[in-house]
N, C-alpha and C positions, 0 to 999 in steps of 0.2 A: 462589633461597631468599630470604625476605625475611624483616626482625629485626621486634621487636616492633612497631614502627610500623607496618607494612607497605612498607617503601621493601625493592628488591632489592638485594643484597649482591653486586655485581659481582666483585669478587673472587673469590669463591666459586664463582663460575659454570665448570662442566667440560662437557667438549664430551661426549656419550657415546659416541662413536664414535672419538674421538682419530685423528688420520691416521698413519699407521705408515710408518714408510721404508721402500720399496719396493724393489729391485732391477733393476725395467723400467718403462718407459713405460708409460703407461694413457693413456687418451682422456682424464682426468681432468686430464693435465698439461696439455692443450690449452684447458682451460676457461673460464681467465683468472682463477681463485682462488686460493687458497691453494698449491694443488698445482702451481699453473703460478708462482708468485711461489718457490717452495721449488725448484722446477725451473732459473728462472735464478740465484740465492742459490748453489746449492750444484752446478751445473757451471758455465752460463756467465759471472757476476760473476769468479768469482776466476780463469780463463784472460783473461779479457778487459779486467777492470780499469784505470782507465786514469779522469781527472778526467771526463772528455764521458761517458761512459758510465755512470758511477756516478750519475749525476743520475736516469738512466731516465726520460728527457721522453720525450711521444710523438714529438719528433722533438729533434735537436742543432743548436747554432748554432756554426759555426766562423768564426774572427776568421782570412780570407784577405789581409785588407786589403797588409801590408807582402809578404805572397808576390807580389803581383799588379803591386805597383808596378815600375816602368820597362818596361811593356809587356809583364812575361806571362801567359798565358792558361789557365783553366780547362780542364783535360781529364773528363770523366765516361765510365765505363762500366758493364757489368751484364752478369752470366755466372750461368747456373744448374750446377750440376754433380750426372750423376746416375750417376758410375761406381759398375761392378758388378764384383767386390765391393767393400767399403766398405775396405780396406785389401791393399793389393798391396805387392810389393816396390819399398823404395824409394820409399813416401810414403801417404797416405790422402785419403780427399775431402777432408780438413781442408786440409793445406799447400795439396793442388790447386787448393780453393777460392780459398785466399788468393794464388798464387802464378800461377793463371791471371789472375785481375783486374790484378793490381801488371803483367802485362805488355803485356794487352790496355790499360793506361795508358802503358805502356812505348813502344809502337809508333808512337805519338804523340810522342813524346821527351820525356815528362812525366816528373817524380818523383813517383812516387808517396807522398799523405800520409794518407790516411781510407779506411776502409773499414767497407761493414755487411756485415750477414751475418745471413739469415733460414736459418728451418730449419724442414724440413718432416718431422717424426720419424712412423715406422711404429709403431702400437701393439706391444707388444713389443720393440722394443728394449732392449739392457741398459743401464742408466744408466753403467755406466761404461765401454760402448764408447762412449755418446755422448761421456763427459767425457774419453774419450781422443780420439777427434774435433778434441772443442774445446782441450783441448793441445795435438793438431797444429796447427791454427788459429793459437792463440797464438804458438808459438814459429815459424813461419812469418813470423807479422807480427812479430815482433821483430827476425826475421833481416833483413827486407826494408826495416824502418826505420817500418812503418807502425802506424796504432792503429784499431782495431775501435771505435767507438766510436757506435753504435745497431743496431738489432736485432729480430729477432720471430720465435717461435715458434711453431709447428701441428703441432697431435697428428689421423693419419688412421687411416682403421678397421686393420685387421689385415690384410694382404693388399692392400694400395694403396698401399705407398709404397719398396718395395728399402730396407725400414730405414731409411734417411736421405737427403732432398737436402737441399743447401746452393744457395741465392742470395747472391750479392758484388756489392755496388756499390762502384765506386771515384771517388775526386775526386784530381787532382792537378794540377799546376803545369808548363806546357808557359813554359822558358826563353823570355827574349826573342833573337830571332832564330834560334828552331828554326821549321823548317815543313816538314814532312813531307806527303809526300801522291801521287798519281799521277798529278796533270798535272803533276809534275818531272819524271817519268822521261822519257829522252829518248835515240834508237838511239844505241849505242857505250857506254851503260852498264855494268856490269859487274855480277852477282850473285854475291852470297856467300851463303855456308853456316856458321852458328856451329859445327856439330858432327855429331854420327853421327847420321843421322833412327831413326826408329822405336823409338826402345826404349820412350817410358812404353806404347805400344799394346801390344808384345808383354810388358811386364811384369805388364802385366792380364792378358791371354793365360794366362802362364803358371802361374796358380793360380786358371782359371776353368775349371769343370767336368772338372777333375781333370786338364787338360793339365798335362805335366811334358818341360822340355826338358832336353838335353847340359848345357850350362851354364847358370850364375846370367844373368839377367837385372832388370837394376833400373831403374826409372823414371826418368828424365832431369828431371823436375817440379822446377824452381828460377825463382827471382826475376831477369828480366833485364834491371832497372833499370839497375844499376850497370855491368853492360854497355854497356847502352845511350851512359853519361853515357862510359865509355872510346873508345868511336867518335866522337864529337860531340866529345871533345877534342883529336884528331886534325884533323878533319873538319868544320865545324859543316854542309858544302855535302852531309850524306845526302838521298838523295832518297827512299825510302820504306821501311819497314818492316815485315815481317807474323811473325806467330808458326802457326807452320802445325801448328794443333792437329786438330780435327777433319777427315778428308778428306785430311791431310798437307800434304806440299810441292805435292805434282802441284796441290790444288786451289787452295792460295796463291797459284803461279805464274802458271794460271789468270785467277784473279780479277785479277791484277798487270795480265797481257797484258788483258784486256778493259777495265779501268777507263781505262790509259793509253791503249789504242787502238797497242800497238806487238808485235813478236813477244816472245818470248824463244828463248833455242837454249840449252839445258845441255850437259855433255857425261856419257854415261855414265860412264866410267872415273873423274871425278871426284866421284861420288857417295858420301859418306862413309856407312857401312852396319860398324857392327861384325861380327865371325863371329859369336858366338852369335846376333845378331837377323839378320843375313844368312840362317845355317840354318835357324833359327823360322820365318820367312818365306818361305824355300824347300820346309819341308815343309808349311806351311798354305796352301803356292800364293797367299801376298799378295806385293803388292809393296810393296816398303819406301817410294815416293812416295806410297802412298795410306794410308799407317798413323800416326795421331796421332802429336804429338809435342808435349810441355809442358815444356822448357826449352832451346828452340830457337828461332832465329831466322832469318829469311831477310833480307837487304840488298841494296838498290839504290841504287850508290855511281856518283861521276863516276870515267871509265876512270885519270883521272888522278891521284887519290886511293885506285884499291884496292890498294894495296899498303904505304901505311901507316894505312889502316885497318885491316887483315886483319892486319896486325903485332901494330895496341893488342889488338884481338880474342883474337889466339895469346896474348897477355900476361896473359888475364883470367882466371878460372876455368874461367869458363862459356864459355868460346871456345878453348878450347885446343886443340879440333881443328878448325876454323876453316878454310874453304877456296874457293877459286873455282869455282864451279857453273856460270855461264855468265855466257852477253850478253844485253844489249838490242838487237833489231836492227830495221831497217822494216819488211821481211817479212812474210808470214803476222800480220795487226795480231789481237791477240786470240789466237794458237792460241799451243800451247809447243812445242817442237818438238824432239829428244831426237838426239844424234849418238851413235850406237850406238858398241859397241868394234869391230864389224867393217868399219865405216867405213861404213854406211850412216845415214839419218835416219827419225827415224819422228814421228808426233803425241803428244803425251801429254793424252790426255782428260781434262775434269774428273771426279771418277765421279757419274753418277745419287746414289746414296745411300753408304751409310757401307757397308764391308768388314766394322767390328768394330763393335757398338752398343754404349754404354755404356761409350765409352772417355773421359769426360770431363762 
């Protein structure tokens, strides 16, 4: 509208379409307008908030300088997560998001400090399962010590996307004089086990496609920094770490024996397996080494140090059922090799592909 001069009266100016608060996702929040600026404003700003993040630069600059000093080192890593469903017993993609990355920085013996998190949203979606999403997210990273602090969004057609993934990059701070890795490992070693294997796989399980077992089943998905940093104060001489999420223990072990070039030998009888996910796993004919697990940890300790590691471990939360798996031995360099309860041995294969998809 303009006044009698003819100059326009900006103020006055109404959109005629006005944008209306919506209740789900549209392609429109993917657009990089208004809709997509309303989109992080009103979920992801206020679970995420935090000074780096609030700038909303195309990228963050973090002052590592004094972390770095006396010698220690940048850890990075990167995890997409596309579990199906978007919320299981005992956690959601959110925490999983956040609580896979902080360990895959974990395994490194890093602390973890920064994390992003991109999201890749299904048209339809409900806005406030995403923003429940992104609370799990948040209180995850608050729990684990860490801050979210860049980010990016994409809105895909209807029917392309399982509702929501998440991508997590992590940065953190590897101590001076940790070094973790697989030319330590060395025959006479010892492996440990944090705790029961299989539960976040069967906890997915259990509220997919309408499977229902005996008893509750709950995802194991926890932060195992702080674990981490209980063994290393024991200990600083660990020699490698793995979090055997995808493919389990069986394919951890695996990867352990081939990278080191040594055997490994478990023994059945000590393979921690709760009853409800024992029976879960006995009726869907899995076995419990080859089924995810996201707040687990596997350790390759000196023979001479496992048993006040496996102490600090039993001390911790998240190690409380904490136990001796096997050895490292020369044998068989590359294979795992499993000492049955009836006193025989057998191979334990890597498997070809995944048992359950969409476990993480």
């Amino acid at each position: 509208m303009a006044d009698a001069g003819g100059a326009i009266d900006v103020a006055r100016l109404v959109c005629p379409t006005p944008v209306r608060e919506r209740e789900r996702v549209i392609l429109g929040h993917g657009g990089g307008g208004t809709l997509s600026h309303e989109l992080i404003e009103q979920v992801f700003l206020p679970a995420f908030a935090n000074p780096v993040l609030d700038r909303l630069g195309d990228s963050c600059v973090l002052d590592a300088a004094d972390l770095l000093a006396g010698g220690g080192r940048l850890a990075i890593s990167t995890d997409s997560y596309v579990v199906r469903p978007l919320t299981f017993p005992g956690g959601t993609i959110g925490d999983l998001a956040v609580n896979g990355t902080v360990n895959d920085l974990a395994m490194s013996g890093a602390r973890p400090l920064w994390l992003t998190a991109a999201f890749i949203i299904e048209e339809g979606l409900p806005i406030a399962e995403l923003a429940e999403i992104a609370g799990c997210m948040a209180r995850a990273a608050r729990a684990a010590g860490v801050a979210i602090v860049t980010g990016d969004t994409k809105v895909v057609e209807r029917g392309h996307g399982d509702g929501c993934y998440v991508n997590t990059a992590g940065i953190g701070i590897v101590p001076p004089g940790v070094a973790l890795g697989p030319e330590r490992v060395r025959p006479g070693d010892v492996v440990l086990v944090s705790g029961t294997l299989a539960d976040h796989g069967m906890a997915v399980m259990s509220v997919r496609d309408g499977l229902e077992f005996d008893a509750p089943i709950s995802s194991d998905t926890a932060p195992l920094h702080g674990l981490v940093a209980a063994m290393l104060s024991v200990c600083r001489d660990l020699k490698m770490l793995r979090d055997p999420t995808r493919g389990g223990v069986a394919t951890s072990l695996a990867e352990i024996a081939t990278l080191a070039r040594v055997g490994i030998e478990i023994d059945e009888e000590a393979i921690p397996v709760a009853s409800p996910v024992a029976a879960a796993c006995e009726l869907l004919g899995l076995d419990p080494l080859l089924v995810a697990n996201e707040g687990k940890l596997l350790a390759v300790v000196p023979a001479t140090h496992a048993d006040p590691v496996l102490g600090a471990m039993r001390r911790h939360e998240h190690g409380r059922d904490a136990v001796r798996l096997g050895r490292v031995v020369a044998a068989h360099p590359g294979l795992v090799a499993m000492r049955t309860a009836l006193g025989g041995t057998r191979i334990v294969p890597m498997p070809i592909g995944e048992q359950l998809p969409r476990m993480c």
